[in-house]
N, C-alpha and C positions, 0 to 999 in steps of 0.2 A: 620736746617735752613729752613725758609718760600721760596719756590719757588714764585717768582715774580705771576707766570701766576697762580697760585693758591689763592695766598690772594686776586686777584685781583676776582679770582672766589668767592671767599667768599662771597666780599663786595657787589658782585653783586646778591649775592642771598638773601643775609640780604636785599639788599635795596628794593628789588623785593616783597620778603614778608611782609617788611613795609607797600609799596605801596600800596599791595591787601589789607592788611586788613586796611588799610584807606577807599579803597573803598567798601570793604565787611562793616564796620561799618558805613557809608554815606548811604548805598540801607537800611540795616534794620532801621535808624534810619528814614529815610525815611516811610519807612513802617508803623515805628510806631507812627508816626503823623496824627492829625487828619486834614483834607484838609484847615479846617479854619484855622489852623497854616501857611499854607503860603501866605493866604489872608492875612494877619495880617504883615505877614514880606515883602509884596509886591513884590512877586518873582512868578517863573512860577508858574505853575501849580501842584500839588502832581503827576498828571499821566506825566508833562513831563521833570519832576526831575527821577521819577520812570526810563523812558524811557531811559534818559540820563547818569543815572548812571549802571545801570542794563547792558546797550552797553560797560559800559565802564568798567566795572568787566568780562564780556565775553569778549571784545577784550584784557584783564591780561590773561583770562587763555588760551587764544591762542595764543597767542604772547607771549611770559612770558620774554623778554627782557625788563628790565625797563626802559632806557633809547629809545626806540624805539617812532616814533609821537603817533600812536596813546596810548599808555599807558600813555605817559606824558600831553595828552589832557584829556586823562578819567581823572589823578590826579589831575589837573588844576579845573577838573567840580567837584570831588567829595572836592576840599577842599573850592570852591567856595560856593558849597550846606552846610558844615559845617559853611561856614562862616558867610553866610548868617540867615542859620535858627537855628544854636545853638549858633551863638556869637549875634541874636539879643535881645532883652528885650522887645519887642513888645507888 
């Protein structure tokens, strides 16, 4: 049988590792834009997405609790930078 405090361990590390790599795919995908892309999509800057998301993948691997603020603010930015620049058609 599943100990309660163990699945609950699981889901918590599945979720954790989802989380990162949203944001680890948000920083390189960033990277690999060229700076007119987010002229085009009317967003900040390429250096202060870079900035923002890059903070927010270091404060995952120090903090590595997923539900914590700031992890759930880097996810907020890095799905906001997905949304922005890969869900536009600009």
């Amino acid at each position: 049988m599943f100990e309660i405090g163990s699945l609950q361990s699981m889901i918590s590390l599945a979720l954790t590792a989802v989380l990162f790599v949203v944001k680890a795919f948000a920083v390189g995908d960033c990277l690999a834009r060229a700076p007119r892309d987010f002229v085009r999509a009317e967003t900040l800057s390429k250096g202060a997405w870079l900035l923002i998301l890059g903070l927010s993948v270091a404060a995952h691997l120090i903090w590595w609790y997923p539900l914590g603020m700031l992890n759930l603010a880097g996810t907020v930015a890095a799905l906001v930078y997905l949304a922005q620049l890969r869900g536009s058609s600009y």
